[in-house]
C-alpha positions in Angstrom: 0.0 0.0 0.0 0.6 3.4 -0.8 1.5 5.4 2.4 2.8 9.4 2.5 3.2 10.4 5.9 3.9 14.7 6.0 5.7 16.3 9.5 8.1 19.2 10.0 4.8 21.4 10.6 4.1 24.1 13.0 4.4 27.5 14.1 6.2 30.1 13.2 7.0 33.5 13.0 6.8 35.4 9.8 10.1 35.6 8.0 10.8 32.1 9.6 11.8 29.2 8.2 10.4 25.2 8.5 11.0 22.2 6.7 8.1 19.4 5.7 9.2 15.9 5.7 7.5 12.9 3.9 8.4 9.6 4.1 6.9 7.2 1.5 6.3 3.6 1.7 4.8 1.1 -0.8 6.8 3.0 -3.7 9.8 4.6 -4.2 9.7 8.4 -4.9 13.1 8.1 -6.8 10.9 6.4 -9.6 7.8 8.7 -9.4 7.1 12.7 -9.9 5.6 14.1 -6.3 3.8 17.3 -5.4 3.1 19.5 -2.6 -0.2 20.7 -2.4 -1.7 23.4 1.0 -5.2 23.8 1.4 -6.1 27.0 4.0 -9.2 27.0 5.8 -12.1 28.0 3.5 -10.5 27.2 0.0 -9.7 24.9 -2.4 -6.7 22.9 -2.3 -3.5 24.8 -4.5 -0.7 23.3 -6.1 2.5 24.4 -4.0 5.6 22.7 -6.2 6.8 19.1 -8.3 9.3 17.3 -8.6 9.7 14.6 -11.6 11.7 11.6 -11.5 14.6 13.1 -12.8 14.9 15.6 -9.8 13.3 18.7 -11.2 11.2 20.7 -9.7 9.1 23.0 -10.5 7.2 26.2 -8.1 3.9 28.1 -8.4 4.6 32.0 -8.4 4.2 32.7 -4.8 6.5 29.9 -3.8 9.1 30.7 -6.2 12.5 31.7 -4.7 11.6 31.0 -1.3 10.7 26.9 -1.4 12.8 24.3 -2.4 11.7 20.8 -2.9 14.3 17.9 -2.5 14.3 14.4 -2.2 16.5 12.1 -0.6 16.1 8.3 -2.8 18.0 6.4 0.6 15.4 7.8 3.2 12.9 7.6 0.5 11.7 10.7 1.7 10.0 14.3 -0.2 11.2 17.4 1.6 10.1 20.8 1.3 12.4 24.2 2.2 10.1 27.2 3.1 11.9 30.4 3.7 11.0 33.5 3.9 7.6 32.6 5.2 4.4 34.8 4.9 0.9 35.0 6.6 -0.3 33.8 3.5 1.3 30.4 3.5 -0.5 29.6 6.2 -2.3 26.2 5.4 -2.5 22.2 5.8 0.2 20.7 3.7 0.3 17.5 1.9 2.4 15.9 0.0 0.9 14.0 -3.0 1.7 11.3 -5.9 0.3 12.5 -8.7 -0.3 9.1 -10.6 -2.7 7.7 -8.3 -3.5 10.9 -6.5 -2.1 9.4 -2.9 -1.5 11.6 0.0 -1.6 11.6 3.3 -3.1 13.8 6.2 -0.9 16.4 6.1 1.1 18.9 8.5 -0.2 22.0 9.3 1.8 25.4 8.9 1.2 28.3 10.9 2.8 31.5 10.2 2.2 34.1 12.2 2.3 38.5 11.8 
């Protein structure tokens, strides 16, 4: 079975940095492309940033220059780099597999003014 399990959530202060963690099982995220998606209270999920299975990613505008997404193949394991962190970002993050549309329950991110 498919299993994505997100962490590295939590509060923080605006400006601030955190970094999300997921560790897959069931499949190996060397050999498959893998998003991060957020979904704030009261809206619709939004696409944060890819990766494909060559390693590259990709960023939607607002995440551009300040996230990176990584993976390490050993740990099997999807990371995300938020610096620079706004109000804004402030959501539930998942981390998804696109091809079966997978994810888990997510790690919230709190960023505060």
């Amino acid at each position: 079975d498919v299993q994505l399990q997100a962490s590295g959530g939590g509060l923080v202060q605006a400006g601030g940095s955190l970094r999300l963690s997921c560790a897959a099982s069931g499949f190996a995220v060397s050999s498959s492309a893998m998003s991060w998606i957020r979904q704030a209270p009261g809206k619709g999920p939004e696409w944060v940033s890819s990766i494909n299975r060559f390693g590259l990613a990709t960023y939607t505008v607002s995440a551009k220059g300040r996230f990176t997404t990584s993976r390490d193949n050993a740990k099997n394991t999807l990371y995300l780099q938020m610096n620079s962190l706004k109000p804004e970002d402030t959501a539930r993050y998942y981390c998804r597999k696109p091809d079966d549309d997978s994810r888990g329950p997510g790690t919230q991110v709190t960023v505060s003014s």
